[in-house]
C-alpha positions in Angstrom: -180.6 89.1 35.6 -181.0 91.4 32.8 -178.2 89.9 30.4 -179.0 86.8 31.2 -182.9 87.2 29.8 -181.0 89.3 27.3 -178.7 86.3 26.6 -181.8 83.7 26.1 -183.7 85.8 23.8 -180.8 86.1 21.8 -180.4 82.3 21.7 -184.1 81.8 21.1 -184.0 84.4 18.2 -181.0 82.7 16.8 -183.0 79.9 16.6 -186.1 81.3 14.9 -183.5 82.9 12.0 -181.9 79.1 11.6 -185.0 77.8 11.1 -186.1 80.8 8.8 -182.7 80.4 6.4 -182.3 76.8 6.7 -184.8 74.8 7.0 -185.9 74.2 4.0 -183.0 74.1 1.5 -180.5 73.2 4.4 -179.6 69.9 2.8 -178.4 70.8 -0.3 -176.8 73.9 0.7 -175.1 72.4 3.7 -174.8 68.5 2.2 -176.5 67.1 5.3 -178.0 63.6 3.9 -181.2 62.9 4.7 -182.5 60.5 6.9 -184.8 58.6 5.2 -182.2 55.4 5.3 -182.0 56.0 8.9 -185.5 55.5 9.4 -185.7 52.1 7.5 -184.7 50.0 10.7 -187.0 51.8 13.3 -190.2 50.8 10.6 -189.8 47.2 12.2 -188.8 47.9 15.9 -192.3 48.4 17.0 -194.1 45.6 15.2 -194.0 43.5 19.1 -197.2 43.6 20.3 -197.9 41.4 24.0 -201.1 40.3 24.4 -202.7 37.6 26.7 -202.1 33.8 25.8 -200.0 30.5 26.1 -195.8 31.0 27.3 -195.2 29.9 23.9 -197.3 32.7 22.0 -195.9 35.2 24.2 -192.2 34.2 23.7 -193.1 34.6 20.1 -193.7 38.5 20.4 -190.7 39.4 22.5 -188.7 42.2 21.8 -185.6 41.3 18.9 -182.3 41.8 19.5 -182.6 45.3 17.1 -184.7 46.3 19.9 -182.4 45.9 22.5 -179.5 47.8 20.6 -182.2 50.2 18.9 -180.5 54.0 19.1 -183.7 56.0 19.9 -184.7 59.4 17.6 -182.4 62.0 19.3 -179.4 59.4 19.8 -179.2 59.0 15.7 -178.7 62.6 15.9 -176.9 64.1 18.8 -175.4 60.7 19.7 -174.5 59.1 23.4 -171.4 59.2 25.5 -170.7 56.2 24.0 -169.9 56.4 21.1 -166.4 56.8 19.6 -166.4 60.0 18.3 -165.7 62.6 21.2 -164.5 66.2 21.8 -166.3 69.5 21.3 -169.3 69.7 19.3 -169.6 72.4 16.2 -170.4 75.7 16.5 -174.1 76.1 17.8 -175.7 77.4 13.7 -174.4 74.1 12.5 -176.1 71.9 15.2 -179.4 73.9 15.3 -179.3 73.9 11.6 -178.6 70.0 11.7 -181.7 69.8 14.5 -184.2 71.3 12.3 -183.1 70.0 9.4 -183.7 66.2 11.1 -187.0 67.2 12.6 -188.0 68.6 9.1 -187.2 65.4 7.3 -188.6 63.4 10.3 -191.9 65.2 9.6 -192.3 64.4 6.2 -191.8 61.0 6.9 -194.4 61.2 9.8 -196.7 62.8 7.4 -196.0 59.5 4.9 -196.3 57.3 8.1 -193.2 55.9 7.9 -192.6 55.4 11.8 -194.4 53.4 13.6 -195.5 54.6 17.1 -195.2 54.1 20.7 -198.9 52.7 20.8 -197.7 49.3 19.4 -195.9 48.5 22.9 -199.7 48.0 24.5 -198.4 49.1 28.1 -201.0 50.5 30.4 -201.4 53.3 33.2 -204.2 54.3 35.0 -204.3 58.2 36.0 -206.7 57.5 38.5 -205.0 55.2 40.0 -201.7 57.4 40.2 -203.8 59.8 42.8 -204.8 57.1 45.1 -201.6 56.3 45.7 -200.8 60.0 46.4 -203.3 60.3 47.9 -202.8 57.1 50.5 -199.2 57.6 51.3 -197.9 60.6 53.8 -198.5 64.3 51.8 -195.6 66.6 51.1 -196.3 69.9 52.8 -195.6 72.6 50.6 -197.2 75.9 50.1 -200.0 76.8 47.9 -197.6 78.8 45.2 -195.7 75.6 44.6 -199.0 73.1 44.6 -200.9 75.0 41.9 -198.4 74.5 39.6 -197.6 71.4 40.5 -201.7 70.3 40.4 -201.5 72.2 36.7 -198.7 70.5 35.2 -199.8 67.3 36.7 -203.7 67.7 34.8 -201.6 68.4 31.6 -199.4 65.1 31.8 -203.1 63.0 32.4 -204.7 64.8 29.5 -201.5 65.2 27.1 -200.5 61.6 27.5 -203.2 59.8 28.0 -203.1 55.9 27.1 -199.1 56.7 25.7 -196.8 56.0 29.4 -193.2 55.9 27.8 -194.0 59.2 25.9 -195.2 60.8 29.3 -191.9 59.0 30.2 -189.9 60.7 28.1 -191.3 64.0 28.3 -190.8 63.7 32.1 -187.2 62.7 32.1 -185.8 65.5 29.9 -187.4 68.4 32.4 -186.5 65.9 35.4 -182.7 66.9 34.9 -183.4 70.9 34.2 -183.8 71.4 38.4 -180.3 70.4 39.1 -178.8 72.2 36.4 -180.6 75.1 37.8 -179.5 74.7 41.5 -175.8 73.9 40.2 -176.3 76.8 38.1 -177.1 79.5 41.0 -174.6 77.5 43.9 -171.6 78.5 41.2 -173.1 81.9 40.6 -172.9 82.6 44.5 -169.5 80.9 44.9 -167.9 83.4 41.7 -170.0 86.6 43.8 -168.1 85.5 46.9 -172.0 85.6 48.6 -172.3 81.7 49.4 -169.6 79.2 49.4 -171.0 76.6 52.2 -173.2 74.4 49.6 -169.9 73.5 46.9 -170.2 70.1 48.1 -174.4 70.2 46.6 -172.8 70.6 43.0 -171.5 67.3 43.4 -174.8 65.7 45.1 -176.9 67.6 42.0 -174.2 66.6 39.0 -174.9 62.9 40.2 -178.7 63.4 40.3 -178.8 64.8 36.5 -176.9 61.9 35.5 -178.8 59.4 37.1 -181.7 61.3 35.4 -179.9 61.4 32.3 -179.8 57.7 32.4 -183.5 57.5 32.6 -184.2 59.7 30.0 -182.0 57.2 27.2 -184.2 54.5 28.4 -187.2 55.9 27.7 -185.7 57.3 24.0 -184.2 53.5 23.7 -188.2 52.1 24.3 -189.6 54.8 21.3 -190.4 57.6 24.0 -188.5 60.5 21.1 -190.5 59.0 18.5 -193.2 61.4 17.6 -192.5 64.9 16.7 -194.9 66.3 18.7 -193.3 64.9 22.0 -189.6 66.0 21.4 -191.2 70.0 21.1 -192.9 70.2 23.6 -190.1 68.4 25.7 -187.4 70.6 24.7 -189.0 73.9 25.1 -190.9 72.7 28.6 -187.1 72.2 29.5 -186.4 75.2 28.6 -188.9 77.2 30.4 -188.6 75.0 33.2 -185.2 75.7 33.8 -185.8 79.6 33.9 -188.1 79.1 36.0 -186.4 77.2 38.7 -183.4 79.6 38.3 -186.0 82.4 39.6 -187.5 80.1 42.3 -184.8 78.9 43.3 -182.9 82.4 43.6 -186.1 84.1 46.1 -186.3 81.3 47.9 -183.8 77.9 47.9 -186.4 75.8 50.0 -189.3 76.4 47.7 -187.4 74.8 44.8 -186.5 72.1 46.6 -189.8 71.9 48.0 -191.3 71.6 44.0 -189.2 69.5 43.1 -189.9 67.0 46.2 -193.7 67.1 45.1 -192.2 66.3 41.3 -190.2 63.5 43.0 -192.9 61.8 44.9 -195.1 61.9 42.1 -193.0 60.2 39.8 -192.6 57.5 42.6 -196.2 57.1 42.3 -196.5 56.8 38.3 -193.7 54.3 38.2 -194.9 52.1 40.7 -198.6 52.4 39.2 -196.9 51.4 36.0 -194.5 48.3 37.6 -198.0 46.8 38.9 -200.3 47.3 35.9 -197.9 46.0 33.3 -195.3 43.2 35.6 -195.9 40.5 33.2 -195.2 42.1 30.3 -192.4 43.9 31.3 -191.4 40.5 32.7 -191.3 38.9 29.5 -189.3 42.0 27.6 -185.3 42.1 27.7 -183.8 45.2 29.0 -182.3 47.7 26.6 -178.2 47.6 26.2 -177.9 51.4 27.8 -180.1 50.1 31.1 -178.1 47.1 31.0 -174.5 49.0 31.2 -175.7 51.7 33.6 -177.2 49.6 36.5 -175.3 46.7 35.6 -172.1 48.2 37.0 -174.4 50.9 39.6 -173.3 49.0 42.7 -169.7 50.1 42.3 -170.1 53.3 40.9 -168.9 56.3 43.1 -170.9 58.8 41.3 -174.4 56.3 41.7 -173.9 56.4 45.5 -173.3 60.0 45.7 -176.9 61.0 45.5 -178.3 58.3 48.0 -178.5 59.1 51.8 -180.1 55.8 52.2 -177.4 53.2 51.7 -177.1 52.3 48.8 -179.2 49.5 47.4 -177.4 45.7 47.1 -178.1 43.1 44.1 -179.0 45.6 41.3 -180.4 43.2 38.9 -181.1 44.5 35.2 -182.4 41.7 33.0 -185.8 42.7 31.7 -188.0 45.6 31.9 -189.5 45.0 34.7 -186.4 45.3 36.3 -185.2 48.8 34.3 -188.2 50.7 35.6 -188.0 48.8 39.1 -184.6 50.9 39.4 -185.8 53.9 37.5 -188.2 53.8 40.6 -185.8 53.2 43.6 -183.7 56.1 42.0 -187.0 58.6 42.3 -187.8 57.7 45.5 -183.6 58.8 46.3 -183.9 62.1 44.4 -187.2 62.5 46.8 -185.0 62.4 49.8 -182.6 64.4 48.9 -185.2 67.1 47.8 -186.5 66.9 51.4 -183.3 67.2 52.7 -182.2 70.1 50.3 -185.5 72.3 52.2 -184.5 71.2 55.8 -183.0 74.1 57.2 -181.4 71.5 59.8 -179.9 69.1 57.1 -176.7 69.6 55.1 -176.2 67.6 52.1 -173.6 66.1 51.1 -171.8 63.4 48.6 -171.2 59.6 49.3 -174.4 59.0 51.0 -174.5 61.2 54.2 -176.8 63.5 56.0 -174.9 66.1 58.3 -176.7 67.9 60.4 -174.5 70.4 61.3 -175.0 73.3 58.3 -178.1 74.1 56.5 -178.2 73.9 52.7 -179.7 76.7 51.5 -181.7 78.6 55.1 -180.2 82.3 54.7 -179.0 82.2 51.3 -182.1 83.8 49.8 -183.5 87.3 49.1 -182.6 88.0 53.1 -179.1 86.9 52.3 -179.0 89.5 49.1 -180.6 92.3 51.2 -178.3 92.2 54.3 -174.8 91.5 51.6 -176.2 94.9 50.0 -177.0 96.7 53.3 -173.1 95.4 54.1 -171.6 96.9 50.8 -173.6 100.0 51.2 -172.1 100.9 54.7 -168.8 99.3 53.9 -168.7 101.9 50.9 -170.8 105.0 51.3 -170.8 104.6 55.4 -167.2 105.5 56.8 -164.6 103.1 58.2 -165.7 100.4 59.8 -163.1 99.0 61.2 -162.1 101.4 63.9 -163.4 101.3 67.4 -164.8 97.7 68.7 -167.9 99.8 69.8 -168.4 101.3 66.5 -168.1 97.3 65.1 -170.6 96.1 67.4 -173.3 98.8 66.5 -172.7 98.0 62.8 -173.2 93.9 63.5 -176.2 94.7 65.2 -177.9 96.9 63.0 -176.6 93.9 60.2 -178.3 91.4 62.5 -181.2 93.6 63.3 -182.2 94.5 59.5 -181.8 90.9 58.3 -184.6 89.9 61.3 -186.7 92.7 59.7 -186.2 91.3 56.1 -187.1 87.6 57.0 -189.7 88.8 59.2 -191.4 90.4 56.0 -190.8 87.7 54.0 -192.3 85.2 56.0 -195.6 86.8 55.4 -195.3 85.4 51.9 -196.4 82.5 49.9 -193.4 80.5 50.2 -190.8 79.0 52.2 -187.3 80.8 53.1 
């Protein structure tokens, strides 16, 4: 645990020491060109604005085609899968040195108001509205450590992005992946230690989660989510914190994390659905972006789609407008919810290709009583004697095992969170 905080404050002062050096002569010294041109095309994306009147008028202000094809703030930069240009990336001074350079000129041009914003897409969502549907559907029962957070972060999204959905949008699908990088994170970490190898099969469940997620998150960059500065800070470093986080949650106690991120997942379910019924006829009338279109278009017979449903996997996935993009972005929550329950039943074991097996729990026993009884093993192993001598001698050892572990979970079930 030490190197690894050790590790991440040498990354984060890395950063601060680009940023110090380069920031504000980096393009001449390195020969990065600037990005005004690049800007020149987004100054006429958002100029649609939908508002009430006759078929005609309102086919008038649909989105253009540039719209449709329109590579989002972070895309121009860091680029998609997609493009032709692949392998690995340059070493990690040049690409935080390109980052801030971007943002730097992207602020100036802010500053000049050069970019139109998000606000032009006139898209409503209701807060209030969001809790009533929580509050009318069946509540996820979690433990108070878990809900304040969750009741905190959800106050800040209200007050933060008030009036602007697809920036709340955005900002939600880049921390949305950072759980099941955590939890893939910490499975490997206990497969290399030789402590926990039953849950290799959740690597695959969680890979196929993030890039459903992933997916999400161009769509919201493709509608102008990424375009204010402000949003893509606090995004990035809220995913960075977030993932720390979860990495400690997750490593005391499995079914808490899944537990927090079952609350995140129902929420979301709520805020999308809120959003699908206070804005269907405009997102009726709006095409679909190209990235939505060649994700879901082909999500019926994808492997890696199915792998993180336990329902059955939903027929006729349609992706024609908007309405229909968030419609899915939707129905994939509402999977990532079931899967978090699942994750925290100590009955259930997860696993790819759409399955529930109830014959192995997913993470029951694999936290701090799990690390307490494989150091009590290692200490008597080592500093104890032989072992493996008389069967009398083995049973007394697998009983005192058994007997501390009780004692450990015992204890722990006093506090505020699941095991």
């Amino acid at each position: 645990k030490v190197l690894i905080l050790l590790s991440f404050l040498v990354m984060e002062l890395m950063m601060l020491l680009v940023r110090f050096f380069f920031i504000l002569k980096l393009n001449r010294s390195l020969g990065f060109s600037t990005i005004s041109s690049q800007l020149a095309p987004i100054k006429k994306t958002f100029h649609v604005i939908v508002r009430e009147g006759t078929s005609t008028e309102r086919e008038s202000y649909l989105l253009s085609e540039e719209l449709v094809n329109r590579r989002s703030v972070i895309s121009q930069r860091a680029g998609t899968y997609k493009d032709d240009l692949s392998g690995a990336p340059p070493n990690a001074v040049l690409l935080f040195a390109r980052a801030f350079s971007d943002e730097y000129e992207r602020r100036k041009a802010a500053s000049a108001q050069q970019v139109e914003k998000e606000s032009s897409l006139q898209f409503e969502l209701n807060n209030a509205n969001i809790w009533k549907r929580e509050r009318s559907r069946a509540q996820v029962e979690a433990p108070w450590i878990v809900k304040m957070p969750y009741y905190i972060l959800c106050f800040a999204l209200d007050v933060g992005f008030d009036k602007r959905p697809i920036a709340r949008f955005f900002f939600l699908e880049v921390v949305a992946r950072c759980p099941y990088f955590a939890y893939i994170s910490l499975i490997h970490l206990y497969e290399s230690l030789g402590l926990w190898r039953r849950s290799s099969e959740a690597k695959r469940v969680h890979f196929a989660q993030e890039w459903n997620e992933y997916h999400h998150l161009l769509l919201m960059e493709s509608l102008g989510g990424d375009t204010e500065w402000r949003d893509r800070f606090l995004a990035v470093h809220a995913a960075i914190i977030y993932y720390w986080v979860l990495v400690l949650l997750w490593f005391f106690s499995p079914n808490t994390a899944y537990k927090f991120s079952e609350l995140i997942e129902a929420h979301a379910v709520d805020t999308y659905s809120e959003f699908l019924d206070a804005n269907a006829n405009i997102l009726k009338s709006l095409p679909a972006p190209r990235v939505a279109k060649e994700y879901w278009g082909n999500a019926a017979n994808s492997t890696l789609f199915a792998e993180f449903h336990l329902n059955p996997v939903r027929k006729n996935i349609t992706c024609e407008t908007l309405y229909d993009c968030f419609q899915n972005v939707r129905d994939d929550e509402k999977e990532h919810t079931c899967v978090a329950a699942a994750c925290a039943t100590p009955s259930a074991r997860v696993v790819p290709t759409g399955g529930l097996n109830s014959t192995l729990s997913l993470s029951s026993s694999i936290g701090i009583g799990l690390a307490v009884t494989v150091a009590a093993l290692s200490f008597a192993k080592y500093f104890g004697g032989d072992t493996s001598g008389a069967a009398a001698g083995d049973t007394a050892f697998a009983d005192s095992l058994e007997a501390l572990d009780s004692v450990v979970n015992l204890i722990l079930r006093t506090l505020p969170f699941t095991l």
